[in-house]
CHARMM-style PDB file with segment names, atoms N, HN, CA, C and O in Angstrom:
ATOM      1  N   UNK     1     -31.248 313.979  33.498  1.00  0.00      PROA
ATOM      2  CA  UNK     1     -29.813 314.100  33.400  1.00  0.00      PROA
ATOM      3  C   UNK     1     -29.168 314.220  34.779  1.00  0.00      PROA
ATOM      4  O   UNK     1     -28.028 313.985  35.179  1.00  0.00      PROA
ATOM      5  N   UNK     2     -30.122 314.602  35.287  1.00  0.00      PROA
ATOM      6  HN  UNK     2     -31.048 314.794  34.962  1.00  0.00      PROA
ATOM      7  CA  UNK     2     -29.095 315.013  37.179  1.00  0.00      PROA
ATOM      8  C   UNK     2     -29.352 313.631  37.731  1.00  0.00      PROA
ATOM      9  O   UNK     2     -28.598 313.306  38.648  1.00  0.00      PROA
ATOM     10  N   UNK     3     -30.136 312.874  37.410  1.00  0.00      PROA
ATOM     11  HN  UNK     3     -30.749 313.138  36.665  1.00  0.00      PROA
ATOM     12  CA  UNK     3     -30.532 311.806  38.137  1.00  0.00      PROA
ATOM     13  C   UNK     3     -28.641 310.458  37.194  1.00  0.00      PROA
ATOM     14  O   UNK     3     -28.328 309.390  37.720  1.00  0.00      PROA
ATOM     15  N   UNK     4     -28.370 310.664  36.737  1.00  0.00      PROA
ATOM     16  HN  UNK     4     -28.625 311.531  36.310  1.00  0.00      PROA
ATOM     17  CA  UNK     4     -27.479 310.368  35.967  1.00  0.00      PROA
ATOM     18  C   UNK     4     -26.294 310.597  36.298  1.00  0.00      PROA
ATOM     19  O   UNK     4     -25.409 309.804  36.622  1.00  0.00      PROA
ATOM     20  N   UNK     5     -26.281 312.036  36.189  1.00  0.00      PROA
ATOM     21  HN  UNK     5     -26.999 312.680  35.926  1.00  0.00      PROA
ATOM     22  CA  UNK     5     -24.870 312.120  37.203  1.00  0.00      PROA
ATOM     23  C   UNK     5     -24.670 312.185  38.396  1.00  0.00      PROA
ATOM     24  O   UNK     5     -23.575 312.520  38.848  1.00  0.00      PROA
ATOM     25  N   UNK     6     -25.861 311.826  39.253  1.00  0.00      PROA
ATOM     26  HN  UNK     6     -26.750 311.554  38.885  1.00  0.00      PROA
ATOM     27  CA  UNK     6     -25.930 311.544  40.729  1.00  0.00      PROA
ATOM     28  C   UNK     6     -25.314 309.784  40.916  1.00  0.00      PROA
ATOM     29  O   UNK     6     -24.685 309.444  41.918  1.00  0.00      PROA
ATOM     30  N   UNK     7     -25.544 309.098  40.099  1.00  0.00      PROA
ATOM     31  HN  UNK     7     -26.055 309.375  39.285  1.00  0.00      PROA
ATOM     32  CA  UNK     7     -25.649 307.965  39.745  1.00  0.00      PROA
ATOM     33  C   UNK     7     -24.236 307.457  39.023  1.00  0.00      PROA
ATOM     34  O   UNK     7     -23.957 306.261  39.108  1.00  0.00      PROA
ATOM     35  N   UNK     8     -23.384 308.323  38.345  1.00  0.00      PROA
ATOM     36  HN  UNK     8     -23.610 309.294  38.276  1.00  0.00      PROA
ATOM     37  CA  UNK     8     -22.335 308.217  38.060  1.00  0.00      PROA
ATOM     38  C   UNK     8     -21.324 308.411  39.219  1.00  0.00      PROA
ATOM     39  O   UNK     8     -20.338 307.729  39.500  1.00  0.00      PROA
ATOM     40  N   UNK     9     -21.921 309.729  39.933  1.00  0.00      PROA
ATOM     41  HN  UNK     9     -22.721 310.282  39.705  1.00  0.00      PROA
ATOM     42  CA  UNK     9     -20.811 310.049  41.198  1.00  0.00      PROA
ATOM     43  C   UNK     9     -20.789 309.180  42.446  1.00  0.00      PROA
ATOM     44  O   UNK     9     -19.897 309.407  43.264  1.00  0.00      PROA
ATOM     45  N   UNK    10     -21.664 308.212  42.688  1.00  0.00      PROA
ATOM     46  HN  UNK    10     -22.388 308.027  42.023  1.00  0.00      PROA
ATOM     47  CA  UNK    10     -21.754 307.239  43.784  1.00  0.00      PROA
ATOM     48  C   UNK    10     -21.074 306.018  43.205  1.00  0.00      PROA
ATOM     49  O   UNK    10     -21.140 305.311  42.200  1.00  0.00      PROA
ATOM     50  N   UNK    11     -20.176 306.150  44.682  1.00  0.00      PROA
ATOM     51  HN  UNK    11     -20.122 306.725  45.498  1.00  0.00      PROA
ATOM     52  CA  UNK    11     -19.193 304.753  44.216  1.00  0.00      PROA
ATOM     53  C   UNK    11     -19.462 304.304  45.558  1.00  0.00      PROA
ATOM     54  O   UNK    11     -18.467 304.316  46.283  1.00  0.00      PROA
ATOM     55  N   UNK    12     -20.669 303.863  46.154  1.00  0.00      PROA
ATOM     56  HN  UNK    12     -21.478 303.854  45.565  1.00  0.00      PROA
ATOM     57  CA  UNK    12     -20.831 302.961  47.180  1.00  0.00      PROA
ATOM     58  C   UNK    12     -21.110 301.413  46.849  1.00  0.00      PROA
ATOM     59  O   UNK    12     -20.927 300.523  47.679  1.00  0.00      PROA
ATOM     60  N   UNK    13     -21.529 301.214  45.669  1.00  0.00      PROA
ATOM     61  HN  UNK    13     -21.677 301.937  44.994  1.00  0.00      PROA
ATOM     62  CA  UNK    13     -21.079 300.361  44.658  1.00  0.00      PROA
ATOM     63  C   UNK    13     -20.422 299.993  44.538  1.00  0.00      PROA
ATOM     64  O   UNK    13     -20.599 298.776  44.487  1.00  0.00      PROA
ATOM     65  N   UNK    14     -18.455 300.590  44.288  1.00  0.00      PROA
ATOM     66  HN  UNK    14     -18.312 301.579  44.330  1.00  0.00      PROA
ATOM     67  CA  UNK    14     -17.560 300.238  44.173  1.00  0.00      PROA
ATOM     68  C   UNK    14     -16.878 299.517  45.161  1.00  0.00      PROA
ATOM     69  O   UNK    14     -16.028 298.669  44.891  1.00  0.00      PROA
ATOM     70  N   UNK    15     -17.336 299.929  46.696  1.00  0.00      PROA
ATOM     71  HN  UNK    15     -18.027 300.619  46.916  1.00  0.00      PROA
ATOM     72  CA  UNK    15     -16.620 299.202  47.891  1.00  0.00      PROA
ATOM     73  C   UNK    15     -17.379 297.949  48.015  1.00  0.00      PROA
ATOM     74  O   UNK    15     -16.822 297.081  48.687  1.00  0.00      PROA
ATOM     75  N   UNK    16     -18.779 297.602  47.406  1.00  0.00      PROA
ATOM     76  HN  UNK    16     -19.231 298.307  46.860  1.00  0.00      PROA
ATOM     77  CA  UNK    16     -19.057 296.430  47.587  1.00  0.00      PROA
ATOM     78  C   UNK    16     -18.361 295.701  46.501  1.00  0.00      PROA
ATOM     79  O   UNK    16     -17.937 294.675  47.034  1.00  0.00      PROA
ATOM     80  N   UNK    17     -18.037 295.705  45.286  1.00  0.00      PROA
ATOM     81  HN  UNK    17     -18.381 296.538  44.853  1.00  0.00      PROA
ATOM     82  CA  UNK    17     -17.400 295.286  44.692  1.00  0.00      PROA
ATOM     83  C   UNK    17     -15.481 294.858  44.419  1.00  0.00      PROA
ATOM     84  O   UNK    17     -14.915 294.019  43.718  1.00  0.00      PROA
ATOM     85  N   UNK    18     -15.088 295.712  45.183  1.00  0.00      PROA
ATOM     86  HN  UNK    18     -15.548 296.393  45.753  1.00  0.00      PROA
ATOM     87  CA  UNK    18     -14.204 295.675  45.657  1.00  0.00      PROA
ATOM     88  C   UNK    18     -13.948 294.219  46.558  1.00  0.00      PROA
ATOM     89  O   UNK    18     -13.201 293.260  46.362  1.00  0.00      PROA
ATOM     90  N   UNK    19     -15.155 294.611  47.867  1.00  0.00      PROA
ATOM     91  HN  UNK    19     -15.762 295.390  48.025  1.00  0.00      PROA
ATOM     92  CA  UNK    19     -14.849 293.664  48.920  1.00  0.00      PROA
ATOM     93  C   UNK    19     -15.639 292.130  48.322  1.00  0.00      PROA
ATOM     94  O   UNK    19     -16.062 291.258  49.081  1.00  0.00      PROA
ATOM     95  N   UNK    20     -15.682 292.090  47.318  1.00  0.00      PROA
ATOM     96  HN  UNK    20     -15.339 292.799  46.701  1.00  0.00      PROA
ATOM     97  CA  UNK    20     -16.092 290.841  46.363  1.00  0.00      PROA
ATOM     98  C   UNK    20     -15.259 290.238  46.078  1.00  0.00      PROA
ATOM     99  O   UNK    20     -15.030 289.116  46.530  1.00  0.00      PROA
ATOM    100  N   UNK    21     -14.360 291.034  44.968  1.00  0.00      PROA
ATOM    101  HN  UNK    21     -14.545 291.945  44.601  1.00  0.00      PROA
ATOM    102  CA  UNK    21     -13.172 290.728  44.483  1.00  0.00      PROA
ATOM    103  C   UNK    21     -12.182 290.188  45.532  1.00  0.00      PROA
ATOM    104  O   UNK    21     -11.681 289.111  45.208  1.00  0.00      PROA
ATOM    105  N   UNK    22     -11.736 290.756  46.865  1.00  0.00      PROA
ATOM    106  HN  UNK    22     -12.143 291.631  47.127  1.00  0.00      PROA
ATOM    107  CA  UNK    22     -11.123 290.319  47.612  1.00  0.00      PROA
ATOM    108  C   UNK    22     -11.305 289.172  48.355  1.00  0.00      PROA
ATOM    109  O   UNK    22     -10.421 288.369  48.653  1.00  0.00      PROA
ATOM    110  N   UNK    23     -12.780 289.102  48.724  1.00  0.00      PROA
ATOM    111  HN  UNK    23     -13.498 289.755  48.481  1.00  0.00      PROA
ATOM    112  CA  UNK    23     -13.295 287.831  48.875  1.00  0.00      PROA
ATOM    113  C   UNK    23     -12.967 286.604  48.259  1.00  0.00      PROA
ATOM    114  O   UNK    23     -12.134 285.751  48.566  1.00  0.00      PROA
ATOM    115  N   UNK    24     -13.665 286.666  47.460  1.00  0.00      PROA
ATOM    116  HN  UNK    24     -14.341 287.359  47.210  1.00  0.00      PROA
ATOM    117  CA  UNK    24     -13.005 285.500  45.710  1.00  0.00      PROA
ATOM    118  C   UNK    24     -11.413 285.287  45.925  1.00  0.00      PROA
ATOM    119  O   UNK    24     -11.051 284.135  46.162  1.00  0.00      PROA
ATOM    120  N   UNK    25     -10.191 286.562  45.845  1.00  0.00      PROA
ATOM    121  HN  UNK    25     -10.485 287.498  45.652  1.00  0.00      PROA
ATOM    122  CA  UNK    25      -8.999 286.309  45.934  1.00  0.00      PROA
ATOM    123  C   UNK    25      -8.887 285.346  47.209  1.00  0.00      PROA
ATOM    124  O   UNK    25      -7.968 284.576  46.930  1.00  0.00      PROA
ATOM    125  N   UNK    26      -9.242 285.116  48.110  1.00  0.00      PROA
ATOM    126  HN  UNK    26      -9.989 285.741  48.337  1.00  0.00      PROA
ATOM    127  CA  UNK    26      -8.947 284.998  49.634  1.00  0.00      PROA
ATOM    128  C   UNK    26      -9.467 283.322  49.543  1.00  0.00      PROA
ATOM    129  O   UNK    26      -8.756 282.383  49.903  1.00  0.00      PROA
ATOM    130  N   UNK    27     -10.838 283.189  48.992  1.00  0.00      PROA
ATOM    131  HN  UNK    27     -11.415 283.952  48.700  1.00  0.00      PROA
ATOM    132  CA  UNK    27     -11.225 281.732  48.650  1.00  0.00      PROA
ATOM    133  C   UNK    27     -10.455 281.202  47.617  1.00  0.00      PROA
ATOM    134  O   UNK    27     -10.375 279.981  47.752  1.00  0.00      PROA
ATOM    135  N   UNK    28      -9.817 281.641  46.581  1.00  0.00      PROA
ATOM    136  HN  UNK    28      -9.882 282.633  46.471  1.00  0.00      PROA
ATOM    137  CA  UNK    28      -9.270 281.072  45.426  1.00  0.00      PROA
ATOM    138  C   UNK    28      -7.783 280.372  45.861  1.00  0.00      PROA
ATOM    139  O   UNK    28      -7.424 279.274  45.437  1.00  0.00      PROA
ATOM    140  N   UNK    29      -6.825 281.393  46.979  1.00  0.00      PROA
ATOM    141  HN  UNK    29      -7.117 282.285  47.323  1.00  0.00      PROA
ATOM    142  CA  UNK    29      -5.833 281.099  47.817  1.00  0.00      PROA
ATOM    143  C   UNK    29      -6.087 280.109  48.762  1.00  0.00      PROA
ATOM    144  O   UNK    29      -5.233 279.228  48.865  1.00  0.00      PROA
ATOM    145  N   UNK    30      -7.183 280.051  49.557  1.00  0.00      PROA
ATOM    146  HN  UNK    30      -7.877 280.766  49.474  1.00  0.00      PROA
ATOM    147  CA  UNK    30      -7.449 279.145  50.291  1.00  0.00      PROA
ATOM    148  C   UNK    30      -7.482 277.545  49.690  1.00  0.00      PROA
ATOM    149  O   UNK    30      -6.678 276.622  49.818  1.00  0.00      PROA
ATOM    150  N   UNK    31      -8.796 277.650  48.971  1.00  0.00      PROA
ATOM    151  HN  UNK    31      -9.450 278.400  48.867  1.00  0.00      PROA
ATOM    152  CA  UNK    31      -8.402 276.518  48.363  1.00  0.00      PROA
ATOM    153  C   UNK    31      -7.426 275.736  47.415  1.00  0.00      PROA
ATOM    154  O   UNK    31      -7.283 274.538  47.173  1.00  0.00      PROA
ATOM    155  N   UNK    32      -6.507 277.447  46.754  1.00  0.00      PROA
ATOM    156  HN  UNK    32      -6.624 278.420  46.950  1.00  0.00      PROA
ATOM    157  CA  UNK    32      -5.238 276.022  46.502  1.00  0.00      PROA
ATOM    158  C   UNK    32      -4.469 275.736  47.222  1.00  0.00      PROA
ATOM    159  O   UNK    32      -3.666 274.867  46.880  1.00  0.00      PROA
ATOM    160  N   UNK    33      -4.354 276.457  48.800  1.00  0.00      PROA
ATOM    161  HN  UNK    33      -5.006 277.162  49.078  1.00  0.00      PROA
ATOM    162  CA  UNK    33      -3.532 275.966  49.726  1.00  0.00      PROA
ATOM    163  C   UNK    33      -4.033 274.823  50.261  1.00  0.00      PROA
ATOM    164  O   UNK    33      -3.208 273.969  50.585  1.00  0.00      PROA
ATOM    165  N   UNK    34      -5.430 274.553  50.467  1.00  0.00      PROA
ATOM    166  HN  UNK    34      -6.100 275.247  50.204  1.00  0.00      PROA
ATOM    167  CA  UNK    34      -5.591 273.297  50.517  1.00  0.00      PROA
ATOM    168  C   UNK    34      -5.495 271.623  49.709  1.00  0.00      PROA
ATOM    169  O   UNK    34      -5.275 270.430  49.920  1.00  0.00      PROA
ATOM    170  N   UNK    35      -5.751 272.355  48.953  1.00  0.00      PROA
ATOM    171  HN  UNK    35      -5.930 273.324  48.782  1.00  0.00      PROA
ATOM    172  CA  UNK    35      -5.406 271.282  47.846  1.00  0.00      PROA
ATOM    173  C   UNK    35      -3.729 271.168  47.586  1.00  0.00      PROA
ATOM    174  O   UNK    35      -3.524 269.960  47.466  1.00  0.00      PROA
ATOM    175  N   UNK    36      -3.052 271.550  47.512  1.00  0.00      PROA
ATOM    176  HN  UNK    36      -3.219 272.531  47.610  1.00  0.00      PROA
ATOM    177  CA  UNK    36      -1.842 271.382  47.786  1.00  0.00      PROA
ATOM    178  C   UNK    36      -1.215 270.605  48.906  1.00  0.00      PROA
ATOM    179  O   UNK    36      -0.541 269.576  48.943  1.00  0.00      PROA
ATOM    180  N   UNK    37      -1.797 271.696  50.073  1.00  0.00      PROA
ATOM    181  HN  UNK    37      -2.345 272.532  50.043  1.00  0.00      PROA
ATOM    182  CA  UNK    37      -1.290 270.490  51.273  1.00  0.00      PROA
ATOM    183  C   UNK    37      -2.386 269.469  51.642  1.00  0.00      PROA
ATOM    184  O   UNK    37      -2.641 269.325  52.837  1.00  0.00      PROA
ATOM    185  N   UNK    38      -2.847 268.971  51.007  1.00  0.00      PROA
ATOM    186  HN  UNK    38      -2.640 269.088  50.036  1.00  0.00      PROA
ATOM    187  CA  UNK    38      -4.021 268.127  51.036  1.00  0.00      PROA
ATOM    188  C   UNK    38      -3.397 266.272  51.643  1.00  0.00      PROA
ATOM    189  O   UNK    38      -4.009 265.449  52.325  1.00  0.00      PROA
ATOM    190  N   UNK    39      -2.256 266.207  51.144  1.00  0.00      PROA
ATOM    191  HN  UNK    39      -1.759 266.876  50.590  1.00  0.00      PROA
ATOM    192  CA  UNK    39      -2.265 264.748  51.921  1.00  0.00      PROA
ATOM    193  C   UNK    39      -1.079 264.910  52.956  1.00  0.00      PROA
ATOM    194  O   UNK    39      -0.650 263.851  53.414  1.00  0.00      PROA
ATOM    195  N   UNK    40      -0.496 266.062  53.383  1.00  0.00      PROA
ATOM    196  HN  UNK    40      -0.844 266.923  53.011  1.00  0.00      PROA
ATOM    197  CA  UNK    40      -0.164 266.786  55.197  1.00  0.00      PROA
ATOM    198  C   UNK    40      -1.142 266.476  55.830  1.00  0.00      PROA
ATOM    199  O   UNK    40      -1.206 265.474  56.542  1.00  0.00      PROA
ATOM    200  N   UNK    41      -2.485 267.701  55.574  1.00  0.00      PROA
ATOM    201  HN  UNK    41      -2.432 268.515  54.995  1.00  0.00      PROA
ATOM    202  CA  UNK    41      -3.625 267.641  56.021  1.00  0.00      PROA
ATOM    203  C   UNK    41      -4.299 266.551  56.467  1.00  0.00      PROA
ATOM    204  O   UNK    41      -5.127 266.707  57.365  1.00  0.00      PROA
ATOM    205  N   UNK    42      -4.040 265.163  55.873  1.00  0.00      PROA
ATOM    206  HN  UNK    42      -3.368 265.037  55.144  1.00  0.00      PROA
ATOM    207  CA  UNK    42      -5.074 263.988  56.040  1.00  0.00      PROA
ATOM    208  C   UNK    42      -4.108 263.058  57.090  1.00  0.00      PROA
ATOM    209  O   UNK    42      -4.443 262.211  57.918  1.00  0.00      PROA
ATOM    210  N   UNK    43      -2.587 263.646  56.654  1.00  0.00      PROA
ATOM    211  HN  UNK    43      -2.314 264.335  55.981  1.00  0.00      PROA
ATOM    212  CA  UNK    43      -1.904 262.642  57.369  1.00  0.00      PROA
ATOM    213  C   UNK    43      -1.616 263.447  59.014  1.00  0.00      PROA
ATOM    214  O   UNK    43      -1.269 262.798  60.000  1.00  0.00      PROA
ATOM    215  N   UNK    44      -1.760 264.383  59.020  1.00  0.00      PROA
ATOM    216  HN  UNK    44      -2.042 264.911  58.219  1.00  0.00      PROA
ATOM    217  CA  UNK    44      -2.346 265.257  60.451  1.00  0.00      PROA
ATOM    218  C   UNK    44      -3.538 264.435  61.364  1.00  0.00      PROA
ATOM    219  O   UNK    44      -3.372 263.871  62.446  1.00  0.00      PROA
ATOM    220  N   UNK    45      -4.834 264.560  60.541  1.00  0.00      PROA
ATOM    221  HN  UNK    45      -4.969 265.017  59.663  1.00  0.00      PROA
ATOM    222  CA  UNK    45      -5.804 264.125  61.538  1.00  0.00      PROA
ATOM    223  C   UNK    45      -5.869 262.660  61.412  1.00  0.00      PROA
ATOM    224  O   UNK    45      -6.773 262.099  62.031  1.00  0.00      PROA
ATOM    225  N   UNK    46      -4.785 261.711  60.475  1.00  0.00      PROA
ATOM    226  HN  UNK    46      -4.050 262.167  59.973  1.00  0.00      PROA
ATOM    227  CA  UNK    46      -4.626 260.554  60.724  1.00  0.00      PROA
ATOM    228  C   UNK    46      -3.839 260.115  62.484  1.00  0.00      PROA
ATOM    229  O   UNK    46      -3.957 259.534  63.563  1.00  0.00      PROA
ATOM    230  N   UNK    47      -3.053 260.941  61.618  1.00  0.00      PROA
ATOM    231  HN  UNK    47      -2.957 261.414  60.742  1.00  0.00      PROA
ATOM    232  CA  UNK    47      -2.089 260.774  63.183  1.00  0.00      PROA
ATOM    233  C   UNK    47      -2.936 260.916  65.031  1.00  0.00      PROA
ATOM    234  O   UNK    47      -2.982 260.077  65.931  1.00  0.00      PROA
ATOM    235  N   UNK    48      -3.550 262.517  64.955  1.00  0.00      PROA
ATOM    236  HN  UNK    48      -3.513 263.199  64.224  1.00  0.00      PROA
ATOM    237  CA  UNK    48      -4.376 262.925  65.919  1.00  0.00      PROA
ATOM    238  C   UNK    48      -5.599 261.911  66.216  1.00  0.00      PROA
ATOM    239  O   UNK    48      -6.169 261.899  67.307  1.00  0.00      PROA
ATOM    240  N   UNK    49      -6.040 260.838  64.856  1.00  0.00      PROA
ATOM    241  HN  UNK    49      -5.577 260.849  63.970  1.00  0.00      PROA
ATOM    242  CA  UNK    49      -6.682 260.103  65.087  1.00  0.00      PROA
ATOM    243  C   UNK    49      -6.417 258.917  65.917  1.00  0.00      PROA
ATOM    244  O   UNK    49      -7.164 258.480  66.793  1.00  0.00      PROA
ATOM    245  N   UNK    50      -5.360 258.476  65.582  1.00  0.00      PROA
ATOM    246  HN  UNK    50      -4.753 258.831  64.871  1.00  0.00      PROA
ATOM    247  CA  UNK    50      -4.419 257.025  66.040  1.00  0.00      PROA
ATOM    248  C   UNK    50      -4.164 257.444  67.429  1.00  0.00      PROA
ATOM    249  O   UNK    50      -4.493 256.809  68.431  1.00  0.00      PROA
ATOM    250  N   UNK    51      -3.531 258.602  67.394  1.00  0.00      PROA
ATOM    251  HN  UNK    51      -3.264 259.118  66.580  1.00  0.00      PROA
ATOM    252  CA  UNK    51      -3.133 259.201  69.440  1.00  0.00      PROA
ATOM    253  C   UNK    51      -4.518 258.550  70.094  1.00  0.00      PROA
ATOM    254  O   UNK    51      -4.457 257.529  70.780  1.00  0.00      PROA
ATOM    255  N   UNK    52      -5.821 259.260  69.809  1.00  0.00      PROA
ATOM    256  HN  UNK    52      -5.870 260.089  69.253  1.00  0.00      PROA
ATOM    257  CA  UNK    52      -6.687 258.938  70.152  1.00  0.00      PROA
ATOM    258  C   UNK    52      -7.419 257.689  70.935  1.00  0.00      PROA
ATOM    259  O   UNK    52      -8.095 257.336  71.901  1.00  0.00      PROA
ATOM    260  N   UNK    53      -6.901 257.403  70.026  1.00  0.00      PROA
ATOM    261  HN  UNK    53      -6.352 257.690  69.241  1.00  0.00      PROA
ATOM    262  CA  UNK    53      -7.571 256.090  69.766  1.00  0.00      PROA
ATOM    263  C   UNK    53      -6.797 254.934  70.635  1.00  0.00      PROA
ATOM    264  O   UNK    53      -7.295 253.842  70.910  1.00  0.00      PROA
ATOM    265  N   UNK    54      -5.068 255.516  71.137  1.00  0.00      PROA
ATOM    266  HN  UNK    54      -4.663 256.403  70.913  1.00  0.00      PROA
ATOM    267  CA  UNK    54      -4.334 255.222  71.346  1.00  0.00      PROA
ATOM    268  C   UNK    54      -4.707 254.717  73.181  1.00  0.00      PROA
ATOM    269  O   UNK    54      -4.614 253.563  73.599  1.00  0.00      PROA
ATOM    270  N   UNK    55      -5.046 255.711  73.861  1.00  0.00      PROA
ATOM    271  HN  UNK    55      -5.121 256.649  73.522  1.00  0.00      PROA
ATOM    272  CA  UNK    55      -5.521 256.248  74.837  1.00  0.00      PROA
ATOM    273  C   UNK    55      -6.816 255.463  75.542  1.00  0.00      PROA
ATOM    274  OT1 UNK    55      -7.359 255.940  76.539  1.00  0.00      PROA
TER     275      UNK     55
END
C-alpha cells in the first residue's frame, strides 16, 4: 500500500507528459501554418531561385 501511494504522489510523470502535449500542439500549428502558406512558400524559393540563377 505505501508503495502505491508513493506512486500516486509522483507527478514527475506529469511534466513529461505535459511537455508532450505541448510538443504535439507546436507540430500540429506548424504544420498547418505550413500548409496554408504553402504556395507563398514555393513561390519564395522560386523567386530566390531565378535571382540565382540570374547572376
Amino acid at each position: 500500500m505505501k508503495i502505491a501511494r508513493e506512486l500516486w504522489k509522483d507527478e514527475t510523470g506529469a511534466s513529461m507528459a505535459e511537455y508532450a502535449m505541448l510538443l504535439a500542439l507546436i507540430a500540429v500549428a506548424t504544420i498547418g501554418a505550413v500548409t496554408a502558406l504553402r504556395d507563398q512558400i514555393i513561390a519564395v524559393f522560386n523567386n530566390s531561385t531565378a535571382a540565382l540563377k540570374a547572376k
